[in-house]
Structures are given as structure tokens and as C-alpha cells.
C-alpha positions, -999 to +999 in steps of 0.1 A: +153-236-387+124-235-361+123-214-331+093-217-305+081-186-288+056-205-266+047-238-260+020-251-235+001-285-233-033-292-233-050-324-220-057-336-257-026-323-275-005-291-275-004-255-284+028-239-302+039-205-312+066-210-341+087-190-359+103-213-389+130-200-419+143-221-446+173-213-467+158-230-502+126-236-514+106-260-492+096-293-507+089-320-488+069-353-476+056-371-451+031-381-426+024-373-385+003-394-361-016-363-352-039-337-364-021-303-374-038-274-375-018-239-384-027-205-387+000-187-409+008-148-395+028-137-422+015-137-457+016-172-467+034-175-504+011-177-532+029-207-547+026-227-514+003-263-525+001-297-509-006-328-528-020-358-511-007-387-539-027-415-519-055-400-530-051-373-562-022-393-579+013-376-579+008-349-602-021-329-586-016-299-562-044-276-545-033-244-531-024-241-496-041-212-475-035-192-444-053-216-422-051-251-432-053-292-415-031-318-422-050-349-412-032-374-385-020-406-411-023-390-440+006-392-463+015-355-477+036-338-498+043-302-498+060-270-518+064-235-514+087-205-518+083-191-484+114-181-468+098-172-433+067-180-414+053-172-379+024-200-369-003-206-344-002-246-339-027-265-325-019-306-325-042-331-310-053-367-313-072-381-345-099-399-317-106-360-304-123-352-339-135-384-344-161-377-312-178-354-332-186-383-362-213-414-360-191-429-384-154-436-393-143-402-404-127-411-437-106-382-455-122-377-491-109-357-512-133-331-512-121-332-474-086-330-476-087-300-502-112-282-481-089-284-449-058-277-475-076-236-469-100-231-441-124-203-446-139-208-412-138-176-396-145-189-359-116-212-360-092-181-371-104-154-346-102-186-317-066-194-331-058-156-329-075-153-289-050-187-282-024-170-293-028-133-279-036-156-246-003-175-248+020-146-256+001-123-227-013-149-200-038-137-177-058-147-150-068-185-152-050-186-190-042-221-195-082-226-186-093-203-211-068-219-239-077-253-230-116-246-234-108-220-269-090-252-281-117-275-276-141-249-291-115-246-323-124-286-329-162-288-325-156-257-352-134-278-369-157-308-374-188-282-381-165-269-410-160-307-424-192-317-421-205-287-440-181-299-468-203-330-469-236-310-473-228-302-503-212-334-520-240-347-536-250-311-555-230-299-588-204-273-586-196-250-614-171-261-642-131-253-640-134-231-667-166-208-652-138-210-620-112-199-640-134-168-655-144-157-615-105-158-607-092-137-641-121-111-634-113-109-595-073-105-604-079-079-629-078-045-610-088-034-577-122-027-589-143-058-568-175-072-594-208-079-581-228-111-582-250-100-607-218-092-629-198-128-623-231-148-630-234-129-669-194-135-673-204-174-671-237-169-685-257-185-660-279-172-632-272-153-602-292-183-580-272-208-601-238-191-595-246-188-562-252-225-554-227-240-578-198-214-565-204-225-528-202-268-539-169-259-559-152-237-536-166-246-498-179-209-495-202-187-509-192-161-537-195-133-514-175-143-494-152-155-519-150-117-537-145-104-502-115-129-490-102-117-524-103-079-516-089-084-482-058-104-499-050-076-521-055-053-487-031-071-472-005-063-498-009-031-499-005-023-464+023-045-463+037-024-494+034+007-467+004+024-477-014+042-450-049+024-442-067+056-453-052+054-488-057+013-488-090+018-482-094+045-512-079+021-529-103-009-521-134+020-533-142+019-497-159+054-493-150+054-459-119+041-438-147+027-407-164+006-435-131-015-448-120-019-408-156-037-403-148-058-434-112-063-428-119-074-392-151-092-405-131-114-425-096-118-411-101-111-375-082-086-369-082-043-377-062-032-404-042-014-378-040-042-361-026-065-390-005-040-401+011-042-367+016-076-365+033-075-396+058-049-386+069-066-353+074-101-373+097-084-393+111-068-365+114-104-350+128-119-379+155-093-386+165-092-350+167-133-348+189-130-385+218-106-364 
């Protein structure tokens, strides 16, 4: 079931507030003439992956993030255990992106599973503006969403293009990968650089470079994105910010707003918000 708060067109495509709940566990397949880019406002489910079987065969599936594309033409298919999601959608024409390219802009592989979980920063705080614009319009608001749009897809094809940077250069190996996400699962306690690069017995300069070619960001920001996911639990769990940040070994509650915000857009008072009034909406929308 899909319910749309807010709707408005733009001149190269649309904007849509959604609210969507499904009774079983989604699984499903398909393709759309048009680019679909979604920012997720509830916790997206850990088990939700996409598959693009054109291109990876039908047996491999790459996790699917908060913010993610699904390219115009390209064949998909899709699972997840998420019951209920509220989305920021933005839809436009394949030829809109394509501006930004000398070339044909084919979807590789490495580009698909990059725009399977957008780490992009600028395109989530725009999506967020768009949506805090369309729910609360002000003065000359269609003007400011039509030109945040356009900025979300010149960020959008900055974001691919950095993906192909880095193609030539070696990544780390899957099982180096595997040690970084064990250690960063393992407690609360975040590691440092200098710790993750003797775990897989290379170099802090190596891990560095390699981490950014496999995973499209650098390991910084990779430990961070990490911390603020288990953030997000907890103050979904109910804990107070003060005792979130405590637990994060923040020694104050200002330094893990400036990275909360720094790396989801938003205050920890702010998300926690949010995340009350969806369920607010969704319990209200299930009498």
C-alpha cells in the first residue's frame, strides 16, 4: 500500500513524499523508464539488497542503503523485510544526467552498486531541504525545489563520476573487508585507523587508499557512518541523546550532535523527532 503526502512537478521530472507498507516480505522485479532516486526516513531494514541479474548473474545481491538510484532501463530485482517506509522521491529523465557525461553513460557495475548506497552527503541534506520545503512551502517554494533538485543531479553525476576515479586502482580483498566489518560490529567501542590497518596487516596509507576503491568512501568516513547507525538504534530504542552519546564515548553531548548532523543531516534531536512522528503517522494511518 502507498500513500503520498506530497506530490509536485518539476520541469524535468517530479518530486514525491511517500509513505508505503507491505503485508509480507517485499520481493520483487522490474524495470522503470526513469531515474529513481529515494531517500529512506525510517531505518531502512538491514536485510534490504537489490540484484541487477543483467549484469552480476542471478545469485548476487549488494546491500541496499538509506539513499540509493535505480538507473532508468535497468532491469532490477529487489528484497527486504521492511514492513514500513516513509521516502523522499525524486524521478527525472535518463537524458537529464546524461548532460553532465561526454560519453554514453553506461551503468557498470561498479556504478550500479555504488548508487545501490549513496554516501554523498550533499545529495541527503538537499533531499532533506526538498522535503522540509514540500511539507512547509514558503515564499517562491516550487522555485527553490526546482533549483535544489537540479543541484541534487549535478551532485549526483559528481558522485558517479568519482566512482570512476578510482576504477583503475586496487581495492582491498573481501576477506581484509570482512575483518573491518567484524571489528566495527563488535561493541560500541569505534577503532582507529592505525588499529584496522594492523588487523589486516598492511599500512595505514595502504588501508586508506584500498578501503576508499572497495567501498566508494574513505575509512573515516566509513567508521563514522557506522557509529551513527548504531546511534540511530539506540535513540530509536528510547535512550536519551545524553546517554546515546555516553554510549558512543562521546565526552560531550555537543561533539556527537556535530558528528550526527555532520554525517546524516540532521541533530540527534532532530532525527529522533522525525522518527517519533512517523510512528505516530503510521499508527494513526493503521486505525
Amino acid at each position: 500500500m502507498e500513500a503520498i503526502d506530497a506530490e509536485l512537478p518539476i520541469s524535468f521530472g517530479s518530486i514525491r513524499i511517500i509513505r508505503k507498507s507491505w503485508a509480507a516480505r517485499i520481493d520483487s522485479s522490474g524495470a522503470q523508464p526513469h531515474h529513481h532516486l529515494e531517500l529512506s526516513l525510517l531505518p531502512r531494514s538491514e536485510l534490504a539488497r537489490g540484484s541487477y541479474p543483467a549484469h552480476w548473474g542471478p545469485h548476487r545481491f549488494e546491500p541496499i542503503g538509506e539513499l540509493f538510484l535505480i538507473p532508468g532501463g535497468e532491469f532490477m530485482h529487489a528484497q527486504s523485510g521492511c514492513q514500513h517506509q516513509n521516502s523522499i522521491v525524486l524521478d527525472f529523465a535518463p537524458s537529464i544526467l546524461q548532460r553532465y557525461f561526454d560519453c554514453h553513460l553506461d551503468w557498470t557495475s561498479r556504478r550500479l552498486q555504488g548508487c545501490l548506497d549513496i554516501t554523498s552527503h550533499d545529495i541527503r541534506h538537499l533531499l532533506f531541504r526538498i522535503g522540509e520545503e514540500a511539507r512547509a512551502p514558503g515564499l517562491a517554494s516550487h522555485n527553490m525545489i526546482e533549483l535544489m533538485a537540479a543541484q541534487v543531479v549535478i551532485e549526483l553525476a559528481r558522485y558517479i563520476q568519482g566512482l570512476d576515479e578510482e576504477k583503475a586502482l586496487g581495492g582491498l580483498a573481501p576477506w581484509r573487508l570482512r575483518l573491518i566489518d567484524e571489528r566495527l560490529a563488535n561493541g560500541l567501542n569505534p577503532p582507529n585507523v592505525a588499529e584496522l590497518a594492523a588487523l589486516c596487516n598492511i599500512s595505514v596509507r595502504h588501508l586508506t587508499r584500498a578501503f576508499r576503491i572497495s567501498r566508494g568512501r574513505s575509512i573515516g568516513h566509513y567508521v563514522l557512518e557506522h557509529r551513527m547507525t548504531q546511534a540511530k538504534k539506540l535513540i530509536e530504542a528510547g535512550m536519551s541523546i545524553k546517554s546515546v552519546a555516553g554510549a558512543m564515548n562521546f565526552t560531550a553531548s555537543s561533539n556527537f550532535t556535530v558528528a550526527f548532523r555532520r554525517a546524516t543531516g540532521e541533530t540527534p534531536r532532530e532525527y529522533k523527532q522525525r522518527v517519533n512522528r512517523n510512528i505516530q503517522i503510521l499508527g494513526a494511518a493503521s486505525h
